[in-house]
C-alpha positions in Angstrom: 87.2 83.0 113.8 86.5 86.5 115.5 86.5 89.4 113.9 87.3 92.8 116.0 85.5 93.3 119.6 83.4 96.8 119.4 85.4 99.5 121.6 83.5 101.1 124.1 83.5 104.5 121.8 82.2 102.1 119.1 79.2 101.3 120.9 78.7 104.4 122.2 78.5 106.0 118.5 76.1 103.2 117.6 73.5 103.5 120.3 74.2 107.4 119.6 73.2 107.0 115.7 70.5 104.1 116.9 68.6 106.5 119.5 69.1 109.7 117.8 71.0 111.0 120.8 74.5 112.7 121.3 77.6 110.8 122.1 77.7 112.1 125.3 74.4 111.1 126.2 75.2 107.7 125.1 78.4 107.4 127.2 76.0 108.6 130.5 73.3 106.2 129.5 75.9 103.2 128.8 78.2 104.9 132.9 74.7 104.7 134.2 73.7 101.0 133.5 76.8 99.5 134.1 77.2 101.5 137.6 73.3 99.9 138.1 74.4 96.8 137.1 77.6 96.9 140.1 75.0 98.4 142.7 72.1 95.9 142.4 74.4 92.6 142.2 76.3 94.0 145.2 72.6 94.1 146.9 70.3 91.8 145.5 72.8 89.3 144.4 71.3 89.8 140.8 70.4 92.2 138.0 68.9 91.5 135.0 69.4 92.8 131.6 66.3 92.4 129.7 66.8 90.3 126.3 70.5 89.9 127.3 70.8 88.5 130.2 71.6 88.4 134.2 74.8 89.0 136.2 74.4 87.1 139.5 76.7 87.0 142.5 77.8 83.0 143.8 79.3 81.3 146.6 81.9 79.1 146.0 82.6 76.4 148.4 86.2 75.5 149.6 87.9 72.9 147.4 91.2 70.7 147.7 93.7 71.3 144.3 96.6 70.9 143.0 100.1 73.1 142.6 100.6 72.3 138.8 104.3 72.9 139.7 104.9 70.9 142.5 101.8 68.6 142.4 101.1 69.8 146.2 97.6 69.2 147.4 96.4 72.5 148.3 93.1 74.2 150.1 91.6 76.7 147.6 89.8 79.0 149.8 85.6 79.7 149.7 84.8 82.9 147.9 82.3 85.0 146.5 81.9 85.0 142.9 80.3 86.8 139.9 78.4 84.7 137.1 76.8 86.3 133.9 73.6 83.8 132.5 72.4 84.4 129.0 69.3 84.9 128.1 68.1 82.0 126.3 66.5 84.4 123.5 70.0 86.5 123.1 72.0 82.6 123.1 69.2 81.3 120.4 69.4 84.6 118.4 73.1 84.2 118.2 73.8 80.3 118.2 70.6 79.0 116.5 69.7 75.3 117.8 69.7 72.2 115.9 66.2 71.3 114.7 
């Protein structure tokens, strides 16, 4: 169904040829928003990516499961989770809805 997933050198020649820029320039831009993306979720519990989307950080509450081996009830520990959200213009642009 998938075709090929764009390297990270792929994208970076893209935005390169998109913006008019050098490759390495492209690479720093690319470093810098992911390394603002890390910073602010670890602070704010959120950053947003205009157009794309958010990444925001979750609790998750302590849950009883199963071994699938043994069938043992077992205490899954509460943890701290990240979530990405889609923008809902990116997730129409992409998966059209039914009209």
């Amino acid at each position: 169904m998938a075709g090929k997933v764009m390297t990270k050198a792929q994208l970076v020649t893209n935005i390169a040829e998109k913006a008019g820029i050098t490759k390495a320039t492209a690479n720093q831009i690319l470093e810098i928003l992911a390394g603002t993306a890390v910073t602010e979720t670890k602070k704010n519990g959120q950053f947003v990516i205009p157009g794309i989307g958010k990444t925001v950080k979750s609790q998750r509450k302590s849950r009883m499961g199963r071994n699938p081996q043994t069938g043992a009830a077992i205490k899954i520990p509460a943890k701290t989770v990240v979530k990405f959200r889609v923008a809902k213009a990116f997730k129409d642009a992409v998966v059209p809805g039914k009209k």
